[in-house]
N, C-alpha and C positions, 0 to 999 in steps of 0.2 A: 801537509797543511790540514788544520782542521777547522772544519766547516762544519756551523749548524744547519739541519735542512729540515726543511717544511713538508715530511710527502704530502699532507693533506691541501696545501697547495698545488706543489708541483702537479697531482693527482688532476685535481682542475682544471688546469692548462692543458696535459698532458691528453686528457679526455676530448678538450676542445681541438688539440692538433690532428687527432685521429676522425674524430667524425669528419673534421674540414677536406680530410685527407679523402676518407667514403664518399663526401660527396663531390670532389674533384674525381674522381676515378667513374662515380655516375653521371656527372657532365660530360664527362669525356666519352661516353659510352653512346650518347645524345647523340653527339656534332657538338655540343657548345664549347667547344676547346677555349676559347677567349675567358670563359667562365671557369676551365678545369686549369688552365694557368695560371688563376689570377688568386684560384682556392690553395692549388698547390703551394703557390707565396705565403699565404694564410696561416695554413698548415704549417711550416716551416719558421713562421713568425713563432705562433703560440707554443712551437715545440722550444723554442730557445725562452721564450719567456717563461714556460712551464721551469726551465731550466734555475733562470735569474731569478722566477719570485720562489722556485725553490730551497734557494739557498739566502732568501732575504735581503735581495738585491735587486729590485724591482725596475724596470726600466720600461721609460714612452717610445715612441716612434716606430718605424714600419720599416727602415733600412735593416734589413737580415745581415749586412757586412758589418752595420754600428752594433748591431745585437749582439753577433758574433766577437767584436772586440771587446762586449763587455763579459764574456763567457774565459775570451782568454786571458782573461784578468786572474781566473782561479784553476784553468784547466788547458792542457794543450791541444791545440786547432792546428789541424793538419790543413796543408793546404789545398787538400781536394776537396776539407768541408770548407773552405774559406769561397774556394770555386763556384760550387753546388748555389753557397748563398750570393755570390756576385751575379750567377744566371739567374734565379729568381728574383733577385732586385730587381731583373728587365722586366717581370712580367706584374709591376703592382699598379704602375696608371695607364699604361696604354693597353691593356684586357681590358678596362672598361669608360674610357672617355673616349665621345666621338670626336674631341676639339685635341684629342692627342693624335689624332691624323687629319694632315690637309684637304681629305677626301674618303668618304665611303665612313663606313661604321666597325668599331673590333671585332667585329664578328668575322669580318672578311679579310683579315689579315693573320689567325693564325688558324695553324691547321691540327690535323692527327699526331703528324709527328712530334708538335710544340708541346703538345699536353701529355704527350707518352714521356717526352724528354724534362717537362717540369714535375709529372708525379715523380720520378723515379729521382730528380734530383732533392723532389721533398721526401722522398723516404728516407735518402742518404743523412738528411738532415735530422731527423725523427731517430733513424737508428744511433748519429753519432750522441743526441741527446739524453737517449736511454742508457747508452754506455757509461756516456760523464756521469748521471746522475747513479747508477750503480755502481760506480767505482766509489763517489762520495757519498751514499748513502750506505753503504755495505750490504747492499741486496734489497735494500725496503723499498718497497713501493715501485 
């Protein structure tokens, strides 16, 4: 398949997945886990849109699984990256509405281990991105 790509796009997005990434790893270094889950989704967003506006196929919305199915439109999605992005779908509105719990505030409902388990499943998502994108860019960018 040949595909036109944008690195100075993708570059953009790519750039923004990564700081989101920095700064979920320095929330989580805080205590604000509820903050470093909800970056790690972020992170994992921009890293597939970095993807889709890099190949000129720009896509809305915040589900990482709808993202993801627009990615396998032109590239094979393994089912651990399909995973990765189903866990982080859990963590994009209830990390930070207090009216997405019956009681208490997000702060108090995730922990160390949620935001060590959501950076590392945004990496997963970050690395499979860099791969697609270096396979159809032939090394650039």
């Amino acid at each position: 398949m040949n595909i036109s790509v944008d690195s100075k796009e993708y570059e953009r997005w790519i750039t923004m997945a990564e700081r989101t990434l920095s700064s979920a790893r320095l929330d989580a270094s805080h205590g604000e886990y509820n903050w470093a889950c909800f970056k790690a989704h972020q992170a994992a967003e921009f890293a597939l849109k970095a993807l889709l506006y890099g190949v000129g196929r720009p896509a809305r919305g915040h589900s990482l699984t709808h993202l993801l199915g627009e990615v396998a439109k032109f590239a094979t999605v393994s089912e651990e990256v399909a995973e990765l992005c189903r866990l982080l779908d859990k963590f994009y509105v209830p990390t930070r509405y207090v009216d997405a719990w019956s009681e208490g505030i997000p702060y108090e409902y995730f922990s160390k281990s949620d935001a060590e388990t959501a950076i590392k499943a945004a990496e997963g998502v970050l690395e499979f991105v860099r791969g697609v994108w270096m396979s159809l860019s032939g090394g650039r960018g």
